[in-house]
DRENMAR-122299 format. One line per field, with one value per residue (C-alpha): residue number from 1; residue in one letter; x, y, z. Coordinates in Angstrom, 3 decimals. Layout:
<atoms>
num NUM	...
residuo a	...
px X	...
py Y	...
pz Z	...
</atoms>
This chain:
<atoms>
num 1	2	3	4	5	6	7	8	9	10	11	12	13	14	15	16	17	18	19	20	21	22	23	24	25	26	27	28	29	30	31	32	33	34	35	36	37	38	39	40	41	42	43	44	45	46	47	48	49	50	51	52	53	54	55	56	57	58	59	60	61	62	63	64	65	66	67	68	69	70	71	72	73	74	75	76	77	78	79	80	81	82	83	84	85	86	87	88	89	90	91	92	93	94	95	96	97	98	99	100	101	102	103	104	105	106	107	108	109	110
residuo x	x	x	x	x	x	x	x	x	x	x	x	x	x	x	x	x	x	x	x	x	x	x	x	x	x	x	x	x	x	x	x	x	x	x	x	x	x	x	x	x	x	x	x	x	x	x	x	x	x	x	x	x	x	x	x	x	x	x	x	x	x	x	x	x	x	x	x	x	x	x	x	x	x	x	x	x	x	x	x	x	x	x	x	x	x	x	x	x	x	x	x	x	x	x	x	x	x	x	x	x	x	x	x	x	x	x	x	x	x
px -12.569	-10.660	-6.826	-4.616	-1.546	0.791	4.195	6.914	10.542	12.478	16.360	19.000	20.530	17.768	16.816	17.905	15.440	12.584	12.842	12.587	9.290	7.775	8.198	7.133	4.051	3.429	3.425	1.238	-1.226	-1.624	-2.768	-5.348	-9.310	-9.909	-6.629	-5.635	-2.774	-0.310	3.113	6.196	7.811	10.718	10.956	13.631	12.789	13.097	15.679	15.201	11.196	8.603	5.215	2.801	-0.055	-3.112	-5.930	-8.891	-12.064	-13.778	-14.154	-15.009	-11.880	-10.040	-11.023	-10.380	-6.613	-6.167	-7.528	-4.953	-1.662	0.966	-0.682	-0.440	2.982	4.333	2.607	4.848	8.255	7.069	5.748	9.256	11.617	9.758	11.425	8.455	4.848	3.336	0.838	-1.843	-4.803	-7.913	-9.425	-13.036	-12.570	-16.044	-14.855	-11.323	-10.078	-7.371	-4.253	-5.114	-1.951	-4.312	-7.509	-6.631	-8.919	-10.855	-13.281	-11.664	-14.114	-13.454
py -10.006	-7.960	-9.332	-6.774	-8.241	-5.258	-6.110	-3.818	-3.557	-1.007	-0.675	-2.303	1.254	1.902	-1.281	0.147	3.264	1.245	-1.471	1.311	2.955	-0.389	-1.529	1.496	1.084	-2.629	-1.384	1.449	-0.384	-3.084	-0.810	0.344	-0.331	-3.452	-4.599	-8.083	-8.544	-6.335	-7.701	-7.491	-10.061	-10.081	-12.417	-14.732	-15.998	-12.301	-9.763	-6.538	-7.626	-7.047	-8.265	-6.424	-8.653	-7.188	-8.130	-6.393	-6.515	-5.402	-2.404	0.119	-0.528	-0.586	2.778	4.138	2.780	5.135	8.085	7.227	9.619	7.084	6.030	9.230	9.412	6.034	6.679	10.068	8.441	4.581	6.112	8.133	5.078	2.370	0.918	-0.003	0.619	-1.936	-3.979	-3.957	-6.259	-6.592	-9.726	-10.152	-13.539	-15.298	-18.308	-19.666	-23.021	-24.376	-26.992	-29.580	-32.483	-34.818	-34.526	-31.192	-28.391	-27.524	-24.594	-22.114	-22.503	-26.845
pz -3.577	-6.065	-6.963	-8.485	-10.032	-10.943	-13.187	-13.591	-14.987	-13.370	-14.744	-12.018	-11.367	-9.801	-7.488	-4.262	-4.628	-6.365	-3.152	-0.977	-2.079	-2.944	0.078	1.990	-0.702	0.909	4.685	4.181	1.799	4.010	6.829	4.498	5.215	3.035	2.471	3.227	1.121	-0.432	-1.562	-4.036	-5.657	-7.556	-10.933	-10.541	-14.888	-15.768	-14.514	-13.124	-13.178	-10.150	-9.170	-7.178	-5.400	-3.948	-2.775	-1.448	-0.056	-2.732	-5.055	-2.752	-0.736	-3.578	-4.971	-1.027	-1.362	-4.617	-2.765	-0.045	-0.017	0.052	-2.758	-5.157	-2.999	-4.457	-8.174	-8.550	-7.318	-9.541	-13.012	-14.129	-13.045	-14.867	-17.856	-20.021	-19.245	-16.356	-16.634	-13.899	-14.548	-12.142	-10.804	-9.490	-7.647	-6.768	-4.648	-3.556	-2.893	-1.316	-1.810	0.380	-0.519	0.623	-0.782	-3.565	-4.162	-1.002	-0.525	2.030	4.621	4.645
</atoms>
């Protein structure tokens, strides 16, 4: 599994239109062959501060969802509104565990 954690500061004039294509992002993304999560967050410890979190199958899906329109679509209408450059670091996750309150860290599959 490949996790994509995207950050961005966008200025507050333009929330309302940055809300609106991420979130159109989010819907079409998750449609997308591989996908099984795509999300944005905003930072409540840093204004005017949003996370993307995505998660995919693996790298072949992942290179799919960049040839996908919406996704040069949402790139155009993202890169000229940002404030500072993002930062967009990939994750190649071998296992996952769980928060089990009563015993902790599970596997997934206990």
């Amino acid at each position: 599994m490949i996790v994509v954690t995207g950050r961005v500061q966008v200025p507050p004039e333009l929330r309302e239109e940055f809300v609106a294509i991420a979130t159109t992002m989010c819907a079409a993304s998750r449609n997308d062959d591989g996908c099984s999560g795509y999300r944005v967050y905003e930072d409540l410890e840093q204004p005017n501060r949003y996370v993307f979190i995505e998660e995919w199958r693996d790298d072949a899906a992942l290179q799919s969802h960049f040839a996908q329109p919406h996704t040069a679509t949402f790139m155009a209408a993202l890169v000229p509104m940002l404030g500072e450059p993002p930062d967009a670091p990939f994750h190649t996750i071998e296992s996952t565990r769980v928060l089990d309150p009563a015993r902790g860290l599970v596997p997934v599959s206990s």
